[in-house]
N, C-alpha and C positions, 0 to 999 in steps of 0.2 A: 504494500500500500504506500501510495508517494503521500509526501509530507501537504497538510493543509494549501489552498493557495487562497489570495485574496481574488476575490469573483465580482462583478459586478453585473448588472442589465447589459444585454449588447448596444439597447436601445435606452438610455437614461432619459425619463420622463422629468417633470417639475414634481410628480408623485412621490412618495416615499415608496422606494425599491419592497417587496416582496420577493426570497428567495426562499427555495424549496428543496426538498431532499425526499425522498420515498425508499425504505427497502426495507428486508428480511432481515430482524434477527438470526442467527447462524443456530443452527439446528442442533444436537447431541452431546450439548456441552452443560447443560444441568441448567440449573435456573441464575438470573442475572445477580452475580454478589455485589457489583458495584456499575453504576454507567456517570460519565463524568463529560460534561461538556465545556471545552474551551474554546472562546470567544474574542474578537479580536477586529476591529472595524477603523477605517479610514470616515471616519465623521462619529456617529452613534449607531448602538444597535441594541436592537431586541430579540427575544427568541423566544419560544417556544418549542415544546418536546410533545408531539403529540394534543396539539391544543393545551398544554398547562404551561406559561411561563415557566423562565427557567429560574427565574430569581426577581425580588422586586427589586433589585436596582436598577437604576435611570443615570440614565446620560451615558451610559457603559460605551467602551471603555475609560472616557474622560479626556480630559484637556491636557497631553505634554508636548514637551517641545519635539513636534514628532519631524522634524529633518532627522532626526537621532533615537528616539526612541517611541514606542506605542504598545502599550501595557495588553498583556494577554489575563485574560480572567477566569478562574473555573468555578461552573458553578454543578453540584450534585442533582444529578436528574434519576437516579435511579426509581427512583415511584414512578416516572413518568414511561416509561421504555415497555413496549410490549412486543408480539410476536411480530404485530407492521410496526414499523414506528417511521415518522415524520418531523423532520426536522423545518422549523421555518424562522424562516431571519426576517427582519423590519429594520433596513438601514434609513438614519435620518442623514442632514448636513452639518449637525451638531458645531465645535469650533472649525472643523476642517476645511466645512466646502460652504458653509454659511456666511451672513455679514459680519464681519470684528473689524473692531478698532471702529474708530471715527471720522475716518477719509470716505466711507461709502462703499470701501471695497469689498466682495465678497469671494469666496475660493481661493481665499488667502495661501493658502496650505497643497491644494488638490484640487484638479475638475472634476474631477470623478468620486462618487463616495462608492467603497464599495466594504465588503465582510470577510471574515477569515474563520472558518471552526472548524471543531473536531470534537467529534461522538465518541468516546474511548467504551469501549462496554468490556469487563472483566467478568466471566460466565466461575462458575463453582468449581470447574477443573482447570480453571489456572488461566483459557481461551482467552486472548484477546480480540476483539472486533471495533477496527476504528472503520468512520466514516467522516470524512472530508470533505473541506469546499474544494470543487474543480470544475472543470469544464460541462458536466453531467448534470450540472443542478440546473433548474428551472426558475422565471424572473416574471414576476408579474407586478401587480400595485392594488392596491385596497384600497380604504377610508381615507387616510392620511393621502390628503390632497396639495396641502404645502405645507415646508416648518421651516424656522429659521428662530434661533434662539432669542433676535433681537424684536422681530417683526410678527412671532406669533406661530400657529397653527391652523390648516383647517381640516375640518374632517365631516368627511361626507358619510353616514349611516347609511346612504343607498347602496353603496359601494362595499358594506360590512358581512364578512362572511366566514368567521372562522374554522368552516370546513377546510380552505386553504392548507388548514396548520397541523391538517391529519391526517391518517391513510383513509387512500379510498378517493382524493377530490380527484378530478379530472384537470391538468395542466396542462393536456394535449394543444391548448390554443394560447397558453403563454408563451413569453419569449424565450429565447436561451440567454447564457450569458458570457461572457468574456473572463478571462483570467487577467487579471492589473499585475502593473509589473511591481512588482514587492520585493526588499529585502527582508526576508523574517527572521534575520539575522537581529532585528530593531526592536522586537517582541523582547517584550521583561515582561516580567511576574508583575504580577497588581500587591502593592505595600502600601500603599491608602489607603484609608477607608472606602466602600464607597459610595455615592451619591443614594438618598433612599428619600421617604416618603418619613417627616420626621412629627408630622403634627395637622390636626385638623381646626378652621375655625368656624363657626358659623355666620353669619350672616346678621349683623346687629341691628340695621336701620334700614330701611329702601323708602325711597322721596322722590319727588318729582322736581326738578332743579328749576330754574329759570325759565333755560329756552326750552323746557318741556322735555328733557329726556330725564330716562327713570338711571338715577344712580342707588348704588351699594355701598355698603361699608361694614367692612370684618372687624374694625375696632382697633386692628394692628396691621402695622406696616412690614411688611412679611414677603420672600420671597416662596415663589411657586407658580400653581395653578387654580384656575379655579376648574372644580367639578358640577357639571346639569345632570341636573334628571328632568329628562320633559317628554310630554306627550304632542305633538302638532300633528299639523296637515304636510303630507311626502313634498319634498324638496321647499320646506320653510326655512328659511337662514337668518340665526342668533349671530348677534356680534358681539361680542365684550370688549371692550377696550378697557387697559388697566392703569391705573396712574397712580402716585404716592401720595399727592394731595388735591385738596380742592382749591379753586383760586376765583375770587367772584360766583360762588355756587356751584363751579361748571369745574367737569375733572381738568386737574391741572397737568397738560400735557408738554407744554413745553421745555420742562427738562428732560423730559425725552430724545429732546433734537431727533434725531433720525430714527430713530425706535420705534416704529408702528407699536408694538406691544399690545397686537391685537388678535383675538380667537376667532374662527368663526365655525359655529357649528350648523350642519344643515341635517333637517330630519326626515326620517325613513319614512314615517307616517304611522308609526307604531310607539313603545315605550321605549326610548334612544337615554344612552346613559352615555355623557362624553366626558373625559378625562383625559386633557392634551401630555404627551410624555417624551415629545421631543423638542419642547421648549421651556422655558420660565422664563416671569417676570417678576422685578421690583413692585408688590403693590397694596395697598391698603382698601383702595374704592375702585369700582370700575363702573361703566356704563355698559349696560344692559339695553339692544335694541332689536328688533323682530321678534319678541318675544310672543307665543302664541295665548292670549289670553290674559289675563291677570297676574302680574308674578307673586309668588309662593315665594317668603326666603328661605323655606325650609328645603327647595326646591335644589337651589347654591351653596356649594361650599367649597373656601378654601384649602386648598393642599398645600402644606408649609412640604420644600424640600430643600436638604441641605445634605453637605457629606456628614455620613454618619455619627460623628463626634460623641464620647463620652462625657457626659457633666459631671465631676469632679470638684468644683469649687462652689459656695457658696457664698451668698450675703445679703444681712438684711440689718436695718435699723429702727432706730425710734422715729427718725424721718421718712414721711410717705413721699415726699419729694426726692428724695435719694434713694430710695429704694427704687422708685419708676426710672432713676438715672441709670441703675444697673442695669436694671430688667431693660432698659436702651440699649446698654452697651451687651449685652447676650443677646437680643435679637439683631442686634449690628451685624455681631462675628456669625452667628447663622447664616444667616443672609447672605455673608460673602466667602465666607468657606463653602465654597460648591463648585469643588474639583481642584481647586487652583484657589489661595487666598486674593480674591478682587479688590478694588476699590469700591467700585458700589455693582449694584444688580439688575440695573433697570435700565440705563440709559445706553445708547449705542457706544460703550465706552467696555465697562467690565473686564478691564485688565489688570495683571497680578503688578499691580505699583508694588514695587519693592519700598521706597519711603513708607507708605504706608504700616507696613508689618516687619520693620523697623522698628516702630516707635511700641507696635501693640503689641508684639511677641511677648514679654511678659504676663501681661492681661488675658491673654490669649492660652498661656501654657498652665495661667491658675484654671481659667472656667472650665476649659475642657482638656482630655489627653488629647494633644494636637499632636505628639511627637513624631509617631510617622507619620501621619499629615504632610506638616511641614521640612521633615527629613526627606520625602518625596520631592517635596518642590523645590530642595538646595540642589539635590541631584541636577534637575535642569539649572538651574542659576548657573551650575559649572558648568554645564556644555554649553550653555548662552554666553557662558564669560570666554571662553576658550573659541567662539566664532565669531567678537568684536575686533574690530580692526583693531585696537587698544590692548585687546586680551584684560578687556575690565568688566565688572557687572553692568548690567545692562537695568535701564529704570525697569522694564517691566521683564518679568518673568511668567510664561515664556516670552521671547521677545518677538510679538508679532507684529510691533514697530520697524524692525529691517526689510518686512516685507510692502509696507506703507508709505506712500507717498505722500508724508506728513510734513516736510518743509524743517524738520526738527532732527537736525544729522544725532549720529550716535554722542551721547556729550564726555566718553570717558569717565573717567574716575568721580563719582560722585560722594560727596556727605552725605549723611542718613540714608540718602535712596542706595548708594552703592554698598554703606556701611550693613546695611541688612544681612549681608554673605557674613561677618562677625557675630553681629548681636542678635540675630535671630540663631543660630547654632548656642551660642552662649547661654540664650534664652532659657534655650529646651535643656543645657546641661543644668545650670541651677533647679530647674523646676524637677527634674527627673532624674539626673546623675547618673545617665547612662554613657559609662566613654564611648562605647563603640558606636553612638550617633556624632559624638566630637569629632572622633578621629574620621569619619567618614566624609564631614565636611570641611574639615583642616587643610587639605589643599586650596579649596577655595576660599578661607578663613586669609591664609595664607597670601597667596594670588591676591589677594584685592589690598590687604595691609601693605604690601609691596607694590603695588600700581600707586597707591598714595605717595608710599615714599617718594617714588622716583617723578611726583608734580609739583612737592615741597617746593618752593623757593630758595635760595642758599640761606635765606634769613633760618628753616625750618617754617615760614608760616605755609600755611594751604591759601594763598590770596591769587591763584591763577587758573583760567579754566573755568565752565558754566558751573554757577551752582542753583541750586531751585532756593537756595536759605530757609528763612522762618516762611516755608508756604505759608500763601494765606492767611498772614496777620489780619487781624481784624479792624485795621487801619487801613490795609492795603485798598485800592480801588477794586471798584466789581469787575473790570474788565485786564487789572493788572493783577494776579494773584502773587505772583512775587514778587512785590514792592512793601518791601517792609523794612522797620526801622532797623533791625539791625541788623549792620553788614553779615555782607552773606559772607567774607572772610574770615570771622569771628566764628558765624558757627561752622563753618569747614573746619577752620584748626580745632578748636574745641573736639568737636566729633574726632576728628582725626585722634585727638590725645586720648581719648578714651578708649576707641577703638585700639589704637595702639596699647593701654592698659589691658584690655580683656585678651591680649591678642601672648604678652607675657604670662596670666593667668592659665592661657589655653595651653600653653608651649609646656608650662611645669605640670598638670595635669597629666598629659603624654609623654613627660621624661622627654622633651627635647630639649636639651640645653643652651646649644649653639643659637638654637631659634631663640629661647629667651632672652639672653642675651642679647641677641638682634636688635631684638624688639624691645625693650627694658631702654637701649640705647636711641630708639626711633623715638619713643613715650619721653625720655627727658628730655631730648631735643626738642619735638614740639612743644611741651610744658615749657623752657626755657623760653622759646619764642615770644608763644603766648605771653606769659607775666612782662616779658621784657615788653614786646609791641602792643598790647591791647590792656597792658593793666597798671594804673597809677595812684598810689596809696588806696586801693579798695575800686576807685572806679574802671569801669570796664568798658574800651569802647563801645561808643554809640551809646552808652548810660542807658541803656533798654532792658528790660523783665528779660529777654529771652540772655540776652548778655548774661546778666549775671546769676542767671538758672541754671545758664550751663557750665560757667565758670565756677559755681559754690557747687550742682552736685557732680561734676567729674571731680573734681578734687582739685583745679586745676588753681585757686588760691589757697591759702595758706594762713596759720597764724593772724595779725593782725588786720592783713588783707581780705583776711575769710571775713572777718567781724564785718570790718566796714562794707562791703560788698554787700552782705548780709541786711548789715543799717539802710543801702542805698533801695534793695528790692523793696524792702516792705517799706520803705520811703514812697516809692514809685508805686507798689500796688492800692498802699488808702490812699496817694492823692488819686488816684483814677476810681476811689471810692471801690475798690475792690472789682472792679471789669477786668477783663481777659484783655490781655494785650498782646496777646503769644501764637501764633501758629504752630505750625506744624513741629520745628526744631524744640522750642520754647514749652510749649504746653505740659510736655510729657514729665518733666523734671523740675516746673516751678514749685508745687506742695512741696516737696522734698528739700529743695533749696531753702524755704521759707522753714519749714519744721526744724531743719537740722542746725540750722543759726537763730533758731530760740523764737521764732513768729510763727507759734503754731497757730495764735489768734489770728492772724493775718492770712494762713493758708485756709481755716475754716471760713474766713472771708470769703477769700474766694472762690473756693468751692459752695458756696450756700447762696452766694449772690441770683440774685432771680431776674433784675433787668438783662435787657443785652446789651454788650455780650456778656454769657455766662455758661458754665453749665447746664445752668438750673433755670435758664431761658426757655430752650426748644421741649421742658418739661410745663410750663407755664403755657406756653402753645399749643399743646396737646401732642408733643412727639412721640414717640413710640421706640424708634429705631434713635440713632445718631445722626446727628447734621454732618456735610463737609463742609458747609460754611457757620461760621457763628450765627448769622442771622441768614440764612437758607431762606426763611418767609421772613418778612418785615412784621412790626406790630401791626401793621393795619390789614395783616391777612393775605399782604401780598406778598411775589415771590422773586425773592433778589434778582434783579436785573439782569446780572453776568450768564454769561452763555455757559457756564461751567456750574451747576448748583444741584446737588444732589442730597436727598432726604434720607442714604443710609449711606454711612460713609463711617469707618470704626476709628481711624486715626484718632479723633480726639479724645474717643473713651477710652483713652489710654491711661486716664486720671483714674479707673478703676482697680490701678494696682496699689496706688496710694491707699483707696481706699480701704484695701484687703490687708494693708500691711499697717496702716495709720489707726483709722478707726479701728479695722478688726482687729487689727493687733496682733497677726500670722504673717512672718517674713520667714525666710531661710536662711541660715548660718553654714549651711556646709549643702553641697549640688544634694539635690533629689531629698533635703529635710529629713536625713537623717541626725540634723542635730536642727529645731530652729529657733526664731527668737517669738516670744510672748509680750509683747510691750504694745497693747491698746494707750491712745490717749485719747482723751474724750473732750469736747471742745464743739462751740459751736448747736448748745444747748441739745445736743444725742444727751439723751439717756440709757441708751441700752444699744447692744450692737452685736451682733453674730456672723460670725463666721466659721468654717467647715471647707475641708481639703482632705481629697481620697489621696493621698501621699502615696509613692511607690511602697509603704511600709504598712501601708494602712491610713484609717481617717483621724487625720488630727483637727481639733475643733478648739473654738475660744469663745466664750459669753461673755458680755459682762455688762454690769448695769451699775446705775448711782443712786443711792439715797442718800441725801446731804450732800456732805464732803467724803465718805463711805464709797470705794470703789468694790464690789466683789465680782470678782472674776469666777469661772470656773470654764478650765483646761481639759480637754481629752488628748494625751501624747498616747499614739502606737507603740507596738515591742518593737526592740531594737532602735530607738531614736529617743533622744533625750530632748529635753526643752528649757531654754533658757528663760529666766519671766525677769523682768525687768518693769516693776511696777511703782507709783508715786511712793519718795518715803520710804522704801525698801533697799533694800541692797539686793544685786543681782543672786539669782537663788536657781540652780540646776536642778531641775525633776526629772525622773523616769517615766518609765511607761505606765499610763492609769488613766484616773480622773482625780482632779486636785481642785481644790477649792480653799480661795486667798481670799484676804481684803487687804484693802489698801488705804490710808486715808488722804485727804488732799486730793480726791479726785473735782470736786464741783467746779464747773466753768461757766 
């Protein structure tokens, strides 16, 4: 039997591909002990054994940087296998042959979508029987009348026949198909999770807007599908168009820019149940039009999908308004962990910004086990870094920018966005303390700390070369997003000193010496720079929040310098009455800066502040998810101007790690919390606070509440991991594994 091939329709339609398989089980070999199907598609695919799916995940095989690789998948079909059995495949355009990116382009990747499988069946005596894609299978089309992940689906119920997907249909008047030229030398094993069906909502409100169409609203801003159940007359056609917000009554479609994000379903004239699976969208409301009759909202419901992720982290408080912060920032990272970590979900954009999960990878490795998630997507970072003219990380990952005719050449070596091959590897070792994820990313950890080196200036500063700086200051203009107050030279070297820090860390970790060294000598060079060029008695050029956020928490002042630096933020942040003045660079590390130089009053400022900008703004709005902009909608309900504005966007709830380690009071002192620290401080009138982590060791957990000036805490430490508690009034105090119960006094603020 020859090895799988990839197959395609001889005749590719605008249809979504039906392909087919028909034959015998093999006869006197005893009954089936095992039958295993692996799967494998140039865009998306589905399948079916016999009319039963073969697994509910979607979007299979997913989004990699497939010049180089494209993950094969198995999934256990043995209930499904009989003495006929029928293999049938549903290839979509998924990222491959669909629209991406923002230029309009679409077939980025391929013209052609086509499938790759293999029926493996292991019989009781040992028998093996594969069945292949090859030249012998058969290509038709069904329901699935168009998909495109940006623009929607349609699906025609006249056309629904799932005899198709069994033995016994007649395919005698289907097409043949063609074998695609494939290397399946590119096939890897699937090590991410993957994409599934993670949550249901129902349908909260239906109205009749303005200009007289009938909207919906799930309550949350959520990516997926929506699912009908409807009865009409034969060839009726439903539309749904999805959008995140409303703007003057009417769904608010313009950040969308090029996104149709529109469904359409047409009915058979019977009872039609449609659930689209070759697309999602970013969306909270949608419009509702052809609908046959009166609509029922029990009729719609939303399908929340995301990659599989495990929830691991918790947190809640005495405040309902930070509590809705969190529950933001967990439907944020939902939302855009789906296949690939995005920047947002909805609009013709949905690219892996590496700046982005830069800043969140911490926040991201408390809520959920992202580890192979995200150790999947370094894997591409290195082959995208290793086919830059530069041989640097690339802003997005994969980098479907090289094949875009964006006006926006590759930029080299970047801050935060390129810094992501470091501190997101770094991320996951703190959180999880697994070396063999380190060292697998440590080439490219590597590679990118040495591409910095070598744009240094002779001074040591990083001041040459694009950088994006403090994206999207909240100062910045709506049509300039990097235009903000503090040189974008400042925080290049900053980043660079840090990165170079974590990069000494990594080297001793792995027992490279030579490399620490390196590096140890890269980190005080920059640090040198820095203090010398950008710092004087405490002030930090450009006297900006992000300046000296990133100056106090890399470490990169010192001694008296720390103080005043420290004097000057929370100087800067009550005169601005406690508003965000931070982007992207800035945001992630101001709490921290402020807490650790004695203004924790000044961090709970700013995190509790409710005008804009704030956090505690797009909760006062009625957000759901995370903004990318600080004020995304204006107070009067409308929707920032700039062409660039998106309603789920995780970067800035990156302030949720503060929260997990400030209020709740759960940090880690040694990688994966086999030892960590217990130090809640309470501030900013919280009375109580919880939080909880599924640790590699088990769940560690922290409470703690105030009466008076009375702090009582109580600790859950796992076996094997000790805990430090460091509480008001106390001396630092070591526990084991248990549950412990302290008080403290001096907590009331």
């Amino acid at each position: 039997m020859s090895d799988p091939k990839m197959i395609a329709p001889q005749h590719p339609a605008d249809a979504a591909p039906l392909l087919r398989r028909e034959f015998a089980l093999a006869a006197g070999h005893g009954a089936v002990r095992r039958a295993t199907l692996r799967l494998s598609a140039l865009g998306v695919v589905e399948a079916w054994v016999n009319g039963i799916r073969s697994s509910d995940e979607l979007l299979a095989p997913g989004w990699t940087s497939y010049e180089w690789r494209v993950r094969l998948i198995e999934h256990d079909v043995t209930h499904a296998v009989a003495e006929r059995t029928t293999i049938g495949l549903r290839i979509g355009n998924g990222w491959y042959r669909g629209f991406l990116g923002f230029t309009g382009r679409r077939a980025v990747y391929g013209a052609e979508r086509a499938a790759l499988a293999e029926l493996e069946v292991v019989f009781a005596d040992g028998f093996v029987q594969r069945v292949v894609t090859d030249g012998s299978w058969r290509a038709g089309t069904g329901e699935v009348r168009a998909d495109d992940l940006y623009n929607g689906q349609t699906i025609d119920a006249r056309f629904r026949d799932q005899a198709w997907s069994r033995p016994g249909f007649d395919d005698s008047d289907w097409d043949g198909v063609a074998v695609v030229e494939f290397d399946t030398a590119m096939l890897v094993a699937r090590t991410s999770p993957p994409v599934r069906v993670v949550g249901e909502r129902a349908v909260e409100r239906v109205w009749t807007s303005p200009s007289g169409r009938t909207l919906i609203d799930f309550g949350q801003n959520l990516v997926g599908v929506i699912r009908a159940r409807v009865s009409g007359p034969d060839g009726t056609e439903i539309v749904l168009r999805h959008a995140e917000v409303l703007e003057d009554g009417e769904l608010g479609v313009r950040p969308l820019r090029a996104a149709q994000a529109t469904d359409r379903f047409i009915l058979s004239g019977g009872d039609d149940v449609f659930e689209p699976t070759l697309t999602f969208h970013g969306f909270r409301y949608a419009e509702v039009s052809g609908w046959p009759g009166e609509l029922d909202p029990a009729a719609l419901t939303a399908v929340v999908v995301a990659t599989d992720i495990p929830v691991i982290g918790t947190f809640a408080c005495s405040d309902p308004d930070l509590v809705q912060l969190h529950r933001n920032v967990e439907w944020g990272m939902r939302g855009n962990f789906l296949s690939v970590p995005t920047d947002c979900p909805q609009r013709d954009e949905r690219l892996g910004w590496t700046g982005d999960l830069a800043v969140f990878a911490p926040t991201a490795a408390f809520l959920g086990d992202v580890e192979s998630f995200l150790a999947d997507w370094l894997v591409d970072a290195e082959l995208e870094r290793r086919a830059t003219p530069e041989q640097t990380v690339p802003v997005v990952v994969p980098n479907v920018m090289k094949h875009l005719d964006t006006g926006f050449p590759e930029p080299g070596a970047t801050a935060i966005w390129g810094d992501a091959a470091v501190w997101v590897p770094w991320a996951l070792w703190r959180a999880y303390g697994r070396e063999q994820t380190l060292r697998d990313a440590y080439p490219l950890m590597t590679a990118h700390v040495r591409s910095v080196a070598a744009v240094l200036s002779p001074s040591g500063l990083w001041d040459q070369g694009f950088q994006f700086g403090d994206w999207l200051d909240p100062d910045a203009p709506a049509d300039d997003p990097g235009k903000a107050k503090t040189p974008a030279e400042v925080v290049a070297t900053a980043s660079a000193f840090r990165t170079a820090s974590m990069m000494v860390d990594a080297a001793r970790v792995l027992d490279r010496p030579d490399d620490e060294a390196e590096f140890a000598a890269l980190r005080d060079r920059i640090g040198a720079a820095f203090r010398e060029h950008y710092v004087d008695d405490g002030r930090v050029r450009g006297d900006s929040e992000t300046g000296y956020a990133l100056a106090i928490a890399f470490e990169l002042v010192e001694g008296e310098d720390r103080r005043r630096a420290g004097e000057r933020l929370a100087e800067l942040v009550r005169a601005s009455g406690h508003a965000i003045r931070t982007g992207f660079a800035g945001t992630p590390f101001i709490l921290d800066a402020l807490t650790s130089t004695g203004h924790l009053d000044d961090a709970y400022g700013l995190l509790l502040r409710r005008e804009m900008p704030s956090w505690l703004y797009p909760v006062t709005m009625g957000a759901t998810t995370i903004w990318e902009r600080w004020d995304s909608m204006l107070p009067d309900g409308s929707i920032n101007p700039g062409e660039m504005t998106s309603f789920n966007h995780y970067a800035f709830g990156a302030v949720a790690d503060w929260m997990h380690r400030t209020i709740g009071g759960l940090a880690p002192l040694e990688a994966g919390y086999r030892r960590f620290l217990v130090s809640p401080q309470p501030g900013g009138g919280i009375t109580w606070a919880e939080t909880t982590l599924d640790t590699p060791h088990g769940r560690a957990a922290v409470r703690w509440s105030t009466t008076g000036e009375t702090l009582q805490v109580q600790i859950t430490v796992p076996d094997g991991t000790e805990a430090v508690l460091r509480l008001p009034g106390r001396a630092d105090e070591v526990v084991g594994a248990g549950i412990h119960h302290l008080e403290a006094e001096g907590a009331e603020r």
